[in-house]
C-alpha positions in Angstrom: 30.9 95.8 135.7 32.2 94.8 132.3 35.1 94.6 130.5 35.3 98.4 129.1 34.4 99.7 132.7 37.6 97.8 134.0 39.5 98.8 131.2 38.9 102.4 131.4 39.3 102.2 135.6 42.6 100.2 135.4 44.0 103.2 133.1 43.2 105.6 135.3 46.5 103.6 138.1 50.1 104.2 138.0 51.6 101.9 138.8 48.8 99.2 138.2 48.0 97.7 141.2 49.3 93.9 141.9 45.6 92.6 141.9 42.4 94.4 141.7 39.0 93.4 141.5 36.6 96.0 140.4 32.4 94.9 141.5 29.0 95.8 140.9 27.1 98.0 143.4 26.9 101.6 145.1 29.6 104.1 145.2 31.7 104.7 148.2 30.8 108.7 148.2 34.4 110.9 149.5 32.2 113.7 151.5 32.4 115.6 155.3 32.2 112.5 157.8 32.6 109.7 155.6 33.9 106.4 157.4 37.6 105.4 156.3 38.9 102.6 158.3 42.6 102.2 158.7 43.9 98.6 160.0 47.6 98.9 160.8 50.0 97.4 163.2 51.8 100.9 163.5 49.2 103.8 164.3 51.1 106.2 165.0 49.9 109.7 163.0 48.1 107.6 160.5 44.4 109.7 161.5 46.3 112.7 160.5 47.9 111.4 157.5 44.6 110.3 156.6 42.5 113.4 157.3 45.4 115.6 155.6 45.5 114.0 152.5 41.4 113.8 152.5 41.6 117.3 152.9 44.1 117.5 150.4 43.1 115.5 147.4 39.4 116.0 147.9 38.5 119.0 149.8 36.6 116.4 152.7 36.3 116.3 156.5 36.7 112.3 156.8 36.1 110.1 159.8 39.0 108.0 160.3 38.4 105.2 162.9 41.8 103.4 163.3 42.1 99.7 164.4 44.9 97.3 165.6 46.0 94.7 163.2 49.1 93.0 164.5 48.7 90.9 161.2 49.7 93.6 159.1 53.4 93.9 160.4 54.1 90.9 157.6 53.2 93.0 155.1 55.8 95.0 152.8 56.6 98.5 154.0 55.0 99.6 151.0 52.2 97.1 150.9 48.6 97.9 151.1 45.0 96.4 150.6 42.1 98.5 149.9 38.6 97.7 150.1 35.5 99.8 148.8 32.3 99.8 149.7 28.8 101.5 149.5 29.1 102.4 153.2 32.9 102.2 154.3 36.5 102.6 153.1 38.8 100.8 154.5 42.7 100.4 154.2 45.6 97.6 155.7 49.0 98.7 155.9 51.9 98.2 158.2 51.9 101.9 159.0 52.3 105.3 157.5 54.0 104.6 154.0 51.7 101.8 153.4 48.4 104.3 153.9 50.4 107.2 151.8 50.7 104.8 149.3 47.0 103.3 149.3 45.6 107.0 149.2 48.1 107.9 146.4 45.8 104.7 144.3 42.4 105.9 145.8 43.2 109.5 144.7 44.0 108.2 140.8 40.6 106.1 141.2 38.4 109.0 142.4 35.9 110.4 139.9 34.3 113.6 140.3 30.4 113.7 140.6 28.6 115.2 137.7 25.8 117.0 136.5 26.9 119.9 138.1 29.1 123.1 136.7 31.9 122.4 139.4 33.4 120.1 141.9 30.7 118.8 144.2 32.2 115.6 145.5 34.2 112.5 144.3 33.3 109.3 144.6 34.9 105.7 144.5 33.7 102.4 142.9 33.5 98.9 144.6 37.2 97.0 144.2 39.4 94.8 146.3 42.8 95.9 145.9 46.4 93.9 147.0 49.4 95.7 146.5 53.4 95.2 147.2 56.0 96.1 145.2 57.9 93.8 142.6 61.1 96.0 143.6 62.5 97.5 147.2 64.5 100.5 145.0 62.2 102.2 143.0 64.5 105.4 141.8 64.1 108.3 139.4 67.2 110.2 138.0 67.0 113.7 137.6 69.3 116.2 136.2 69.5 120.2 136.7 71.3 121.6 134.4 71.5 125.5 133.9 68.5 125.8 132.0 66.2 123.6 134.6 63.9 126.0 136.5 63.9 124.3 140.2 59.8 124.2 139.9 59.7 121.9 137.3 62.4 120.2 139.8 59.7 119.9 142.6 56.9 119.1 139.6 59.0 115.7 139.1 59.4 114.5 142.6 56.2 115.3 143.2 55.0 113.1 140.2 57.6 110.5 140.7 56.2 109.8 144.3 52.2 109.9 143.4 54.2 107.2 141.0 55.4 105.3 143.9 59.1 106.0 143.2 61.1 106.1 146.7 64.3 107.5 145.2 65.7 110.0 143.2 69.2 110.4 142.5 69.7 114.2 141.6 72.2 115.4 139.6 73.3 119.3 139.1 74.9 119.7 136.3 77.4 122.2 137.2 74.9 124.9 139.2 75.2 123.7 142.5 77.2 126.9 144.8 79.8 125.0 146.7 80.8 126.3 149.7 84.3 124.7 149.9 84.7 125.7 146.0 83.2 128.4 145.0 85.2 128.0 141.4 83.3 124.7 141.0 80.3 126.2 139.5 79.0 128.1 136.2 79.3 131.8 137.7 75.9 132.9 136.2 73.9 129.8 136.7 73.7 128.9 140.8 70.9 127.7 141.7 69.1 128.4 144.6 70.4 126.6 148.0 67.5 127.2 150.1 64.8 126.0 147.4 67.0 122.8 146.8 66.7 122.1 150.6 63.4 122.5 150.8 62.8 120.1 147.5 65.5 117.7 149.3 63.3 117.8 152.3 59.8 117.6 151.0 61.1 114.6 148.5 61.3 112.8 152.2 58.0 113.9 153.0 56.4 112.4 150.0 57.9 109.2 150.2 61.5 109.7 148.3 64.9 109.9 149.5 66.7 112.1 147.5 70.8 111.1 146.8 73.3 112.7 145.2 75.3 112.6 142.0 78.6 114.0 141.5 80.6 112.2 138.7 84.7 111.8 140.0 85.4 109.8 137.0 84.6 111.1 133.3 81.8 114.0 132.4 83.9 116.2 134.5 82.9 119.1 132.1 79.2 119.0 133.8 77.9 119.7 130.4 76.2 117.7 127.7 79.5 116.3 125.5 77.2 117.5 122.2 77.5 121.4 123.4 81.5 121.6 124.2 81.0 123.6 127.4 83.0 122.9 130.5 81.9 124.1 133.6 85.1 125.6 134.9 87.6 125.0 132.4 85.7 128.0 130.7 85.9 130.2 133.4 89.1 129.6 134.7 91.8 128.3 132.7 94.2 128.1 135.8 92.6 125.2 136.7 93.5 122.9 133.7 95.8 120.6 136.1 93.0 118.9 137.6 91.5 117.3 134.4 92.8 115.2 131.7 93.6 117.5 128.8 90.6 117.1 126.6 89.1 118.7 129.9 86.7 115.4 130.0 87.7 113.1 132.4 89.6 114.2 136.1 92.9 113.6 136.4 93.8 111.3 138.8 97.6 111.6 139.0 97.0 114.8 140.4 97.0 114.3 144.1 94.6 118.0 144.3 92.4 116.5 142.3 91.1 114.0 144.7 91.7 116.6 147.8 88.8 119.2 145.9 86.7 115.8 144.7 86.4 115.0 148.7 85.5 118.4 149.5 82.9 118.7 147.2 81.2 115.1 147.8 81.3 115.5 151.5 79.7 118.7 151.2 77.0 117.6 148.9 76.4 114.5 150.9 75.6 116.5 154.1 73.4 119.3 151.5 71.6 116.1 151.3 71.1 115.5 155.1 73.7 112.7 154.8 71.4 109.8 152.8 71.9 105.9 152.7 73.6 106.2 149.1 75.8 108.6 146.9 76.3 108.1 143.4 80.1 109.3 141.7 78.5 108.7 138.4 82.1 106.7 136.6 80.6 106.3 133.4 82.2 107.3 129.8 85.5 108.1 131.0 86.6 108.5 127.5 90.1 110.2 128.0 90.6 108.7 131.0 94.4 109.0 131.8 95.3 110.5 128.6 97.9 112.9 130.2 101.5 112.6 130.3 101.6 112.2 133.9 98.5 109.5 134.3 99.8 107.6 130.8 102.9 106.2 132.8 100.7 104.4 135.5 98.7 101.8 135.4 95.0 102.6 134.6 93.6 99.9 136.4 95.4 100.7 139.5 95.0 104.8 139.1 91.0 104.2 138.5 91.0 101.8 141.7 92.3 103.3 144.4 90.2 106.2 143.3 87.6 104.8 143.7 88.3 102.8 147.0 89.0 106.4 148.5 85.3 107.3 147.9 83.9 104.3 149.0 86.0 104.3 152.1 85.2 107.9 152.3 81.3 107.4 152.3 81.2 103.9 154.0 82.6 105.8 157.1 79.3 108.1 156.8 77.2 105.4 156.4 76.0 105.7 152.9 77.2 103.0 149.9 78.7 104.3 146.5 76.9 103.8 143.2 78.8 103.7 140.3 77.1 103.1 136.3 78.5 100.2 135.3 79.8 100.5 132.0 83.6 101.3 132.7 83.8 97.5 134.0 83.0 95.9 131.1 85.5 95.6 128.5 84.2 97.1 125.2 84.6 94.2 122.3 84.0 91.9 124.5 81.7 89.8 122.6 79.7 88.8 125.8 78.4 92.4 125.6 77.4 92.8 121.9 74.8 94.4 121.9 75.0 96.3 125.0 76.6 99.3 126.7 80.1 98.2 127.4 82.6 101.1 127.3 86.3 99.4 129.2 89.6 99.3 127.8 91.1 95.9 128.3 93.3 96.6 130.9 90.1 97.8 133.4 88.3 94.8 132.5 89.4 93.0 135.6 88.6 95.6 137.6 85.8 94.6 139.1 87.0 91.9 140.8 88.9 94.4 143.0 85.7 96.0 144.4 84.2 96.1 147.0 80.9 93.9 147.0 78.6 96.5 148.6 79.3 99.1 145.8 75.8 99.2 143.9 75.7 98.8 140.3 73.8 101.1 138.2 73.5 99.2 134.9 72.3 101.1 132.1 71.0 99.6 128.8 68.6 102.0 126.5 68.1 99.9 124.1 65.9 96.1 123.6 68.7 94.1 121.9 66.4 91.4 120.8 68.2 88.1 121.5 69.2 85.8 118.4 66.6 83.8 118.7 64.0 86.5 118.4 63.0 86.4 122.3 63.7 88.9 124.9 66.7 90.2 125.6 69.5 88.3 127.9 70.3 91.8 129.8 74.3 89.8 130.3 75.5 92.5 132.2 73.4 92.7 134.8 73.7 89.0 135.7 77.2 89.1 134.9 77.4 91.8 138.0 74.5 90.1 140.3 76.9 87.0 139.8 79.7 88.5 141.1 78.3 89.8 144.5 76.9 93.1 143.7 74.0 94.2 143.9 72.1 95.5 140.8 69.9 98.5 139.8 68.7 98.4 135.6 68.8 101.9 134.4 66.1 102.2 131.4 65.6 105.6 129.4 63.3 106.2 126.6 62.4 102.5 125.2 59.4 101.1 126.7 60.0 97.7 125.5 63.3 97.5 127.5 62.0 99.8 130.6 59.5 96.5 131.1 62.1 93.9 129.8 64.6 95.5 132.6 61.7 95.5 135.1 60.7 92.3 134.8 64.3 90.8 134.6 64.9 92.6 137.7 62.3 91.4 139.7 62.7 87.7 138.3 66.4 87.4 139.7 65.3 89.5 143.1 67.9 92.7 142.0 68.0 95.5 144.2 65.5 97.7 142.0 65.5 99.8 139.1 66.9 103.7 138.5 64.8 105.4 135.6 66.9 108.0 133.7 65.2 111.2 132.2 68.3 113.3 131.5 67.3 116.0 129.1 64.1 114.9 128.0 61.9 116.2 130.3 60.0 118.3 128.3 59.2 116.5 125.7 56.3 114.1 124.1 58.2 110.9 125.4 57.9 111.7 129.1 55.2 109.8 129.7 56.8 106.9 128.9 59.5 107.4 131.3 57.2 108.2 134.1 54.2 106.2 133.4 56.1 102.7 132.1 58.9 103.0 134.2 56.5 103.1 137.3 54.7 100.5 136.1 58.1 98.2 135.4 59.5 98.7 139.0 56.1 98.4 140.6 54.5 95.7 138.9 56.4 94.6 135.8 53.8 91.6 134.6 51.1 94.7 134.2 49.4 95.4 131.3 50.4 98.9 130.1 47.8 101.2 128.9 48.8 101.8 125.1 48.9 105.5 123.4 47.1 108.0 123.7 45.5 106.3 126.8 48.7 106.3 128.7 49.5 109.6 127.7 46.2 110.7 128.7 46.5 109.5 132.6 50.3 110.9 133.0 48.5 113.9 131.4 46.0 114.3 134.7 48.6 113.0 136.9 50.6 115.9 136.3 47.8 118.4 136.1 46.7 117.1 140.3 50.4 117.6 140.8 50.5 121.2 139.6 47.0 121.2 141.7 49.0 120.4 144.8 51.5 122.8 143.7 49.2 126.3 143.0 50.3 126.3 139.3 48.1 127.8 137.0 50.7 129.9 134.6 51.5 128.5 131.0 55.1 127.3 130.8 54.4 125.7 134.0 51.6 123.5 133.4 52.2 120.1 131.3 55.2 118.4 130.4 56.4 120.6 127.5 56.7 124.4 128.8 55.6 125.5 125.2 53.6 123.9 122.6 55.4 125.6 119.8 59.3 125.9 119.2 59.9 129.4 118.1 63.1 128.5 116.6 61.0 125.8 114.5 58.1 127.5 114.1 58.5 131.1 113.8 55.1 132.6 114.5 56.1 135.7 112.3 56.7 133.4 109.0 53.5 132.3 107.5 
């Protein structure tokens, strides 16, 4: 096989396997009783894993034959090997997630036969594959805002786990109906509970957890600060007591403030079948305590004990807080130039008074070239893995800091990385988020397929999704729901 062929074959994966080794020889053929041998040290429903997702991604009757090997129990709960040959498939994992994940690569490697007007078979080339993953938290961040149909929701998770992703931190952006507060919600924009359940639940079937975001700090509007909408303020004025006066930030001298807060994270923790995490958001708390009643106590001690009541709050139902990081690090600080940093002095010490199993979330968007002209020194996050926390790196759109983060992140053994998408999620730069982020929290010393390639293979990826899915109507195909903006590109105006 040469060069080009392995070229072309490696595009195809996302996340690029850890090593692979394509060869020379017959095609494994994907047909009705073709022998796939699974070697796993827990066997429990891997035959029908493996004969549902044959059935699945290929429309093919397998023969699984599954063996005992007490050797894989080392391996990574996300590790696999692969091998292909002319006459037999076989697979090595530890157990179920390890196979999902192995079939989630074959599926990407698959090529259809030809010659023929339609699907007739697939069939897989001779490799050796050895995979683990550089990072145990491999998250997605997804926001639903008013205007976020809950299909394209289910399109994301979907594509996030055939991307090996195990989280996804959700956040609704003001539609979510509580129960406990009705008043808590846009009036005309609920979504659906029912369909949010079932994404929450098939999210755990694929292979992601799904967590929850409710910010208690700052972006209490639960609208984008660039539209000037706030998500109760507008709909009921009586309610201005409970946030700051620019409506931005909660107020925490109000003691009913943090009485509705708890209401509506306990309730949104149990929506989400009660998960190992729950994030309260705490970032860009511009007008933090900038009422009369907050301005004559101390910030630092205000912002605290706030958020000690969550984390007590959540420790006792077993799940630990995540919190951005940039309202800990004092803004000006020249150890930060460079990067997000967004504390008044008097919370820069703040840190020291929290609890160490708080998870950071850091978020840097940028690659602030160091002064030297070499990567980036990322000083926040190893100013917070330094002081007993541990660490998620939060990239967005720039793929040269999405690896940088990755790689940094498996380099000083962080607890993983937490991809951002917030409102571009329609739009020509997703395939950076999905297809390098993968890549940077899978396997972060991988050579990235450049453009159009790249854009290409998240291009398929999504079309098996919406395969797996029954889409076949316009808006709901691709990444972009339309090709043209009307309100750029009038059709009427030649």
């Amino acid at each position: 096989m040469n060069d080009r062929d392995v070229e072309i074959l490696k595009g195809r994966l996302i996340p690029v396997p850890k090593h692979v080794e394509f060869g020379d020889g017959g095609e494994f053929r994907l047909c009705d009783g073709c022998r796939i041998v699974l070697r796993v040290g827990e066997a429990a429903g891997v035959a029908e894993l493996t004969d549902s997702l044959c059935r699945r991604y290929w429309n093919v009757a397998a023969k699984p034959v599954v063996e005992a090997a007490p050797e894989t129990q080392s391996f990574a709960v996300d590790a696999y090997k692969i091998g292909i040959a002319e006459t037999e498939l076989s697979v090595a994992a530890r157990g179920l997630t390890g196979v999902s994940n192995a079939f989630k690569t074959l599926r990407q490697l698959a090529e259809v036969e030809r010659g023929t007007e339609r699907v007739t078979g697939h069939f897989l080339v001779p490799c050796e594959i050895d995979d683990a993953p550089a990072l145990e938290f491999r998250g997605i961040h997804l926001c639903i805002f008013p205007e976020t149909p809950l299909w394209d929701i289910e399109k994301q998770l979907r594509l996030a786990a055939y991307h090996k992703f195990n989280y996804a931190v959700i956040e609704c952006w003001g539609v979510f109906p509580f129960e406990s507060h009705p008043e808590m919600c846009w009036r005309d924009r609920t979504l659906d509970r029912g369909e949010l359940k079932r994404l929450i639940r098939l999210g755990r079937e694929l292979g992601i957890t799904a967590i929850p975001q409710f910010n208690i700090l700052g972006h209490a509007t639960a609208s984008r600060v660039c539209t000037g909408k706030h998500f109760v303020l507008d709909c009921d004025p009586s309610l201005q007591p409970l946030f700051e006066p620019a409506g931005w930030s909660w107020c925490l001298s109000n003691p009913e403030t943090r009485r509705i807060l708890t209401d509506l994270v306990e309730e949104l923790h149990d929506f989400f079948d009660r998960p190992p995490f729950f994030h309260i958001g705490c970032d860009e708390a511009y007008d933090l305590g900038s009422c009369r009643e907050c301005g004559r106590k101390p910030l630092k001690e205000l912002v605290r004990d706030h958020i000690l009541h969550f984390h007590d709050l959540l420790a006792r139902r077993g799940a630990r807080v995540m919190m951005w990081h940039d309202m800990l690090v004092e803004k000006g600080d020249a150890r930060w130039r460079g990067y997000t940093a967004n504390a008044r002095p008097e919370m820069a010490e703040l840190y020291r008074e929290l609890p160490r199993d708080i998870v950071i979330a850091d978020w840097q968007y940028g690659y602030p070239v160091a002064d030297d002209g070499g990567e980036p020194a990322w000083p926040t996050v190893r100013f917070f893995a330094d002081g007993g926390f541990d660490v998620l790196v939060c990239p967005w759109l720039n793929r040269e800091g999405t690896v940088g983060l990755g790689r940094t992140a498996a380099r000083e053994r962080l607890l993983g990385m937490l991809a951002t998408t917030w409102h571009i999620s329609h739009d020509r730069k997703f395939p950076d988020i999905y297809g390098v982020a993968a890549s940077a929290a899978w396997n972060p010393e991988a050579t990235l397929p450049t453009l159009p390639g790249r854009r290409l293979t998240v291009a398929l990826h999504t079309r098996q999704i919406g395969w797996d899915m029954g889409i076949d109507g316009y808006e709901k195909t691709g990444w972009c729901q339309r090709q043209v903006d009307p309100g750029t590109h009038p059709h009427e105006l030649c």
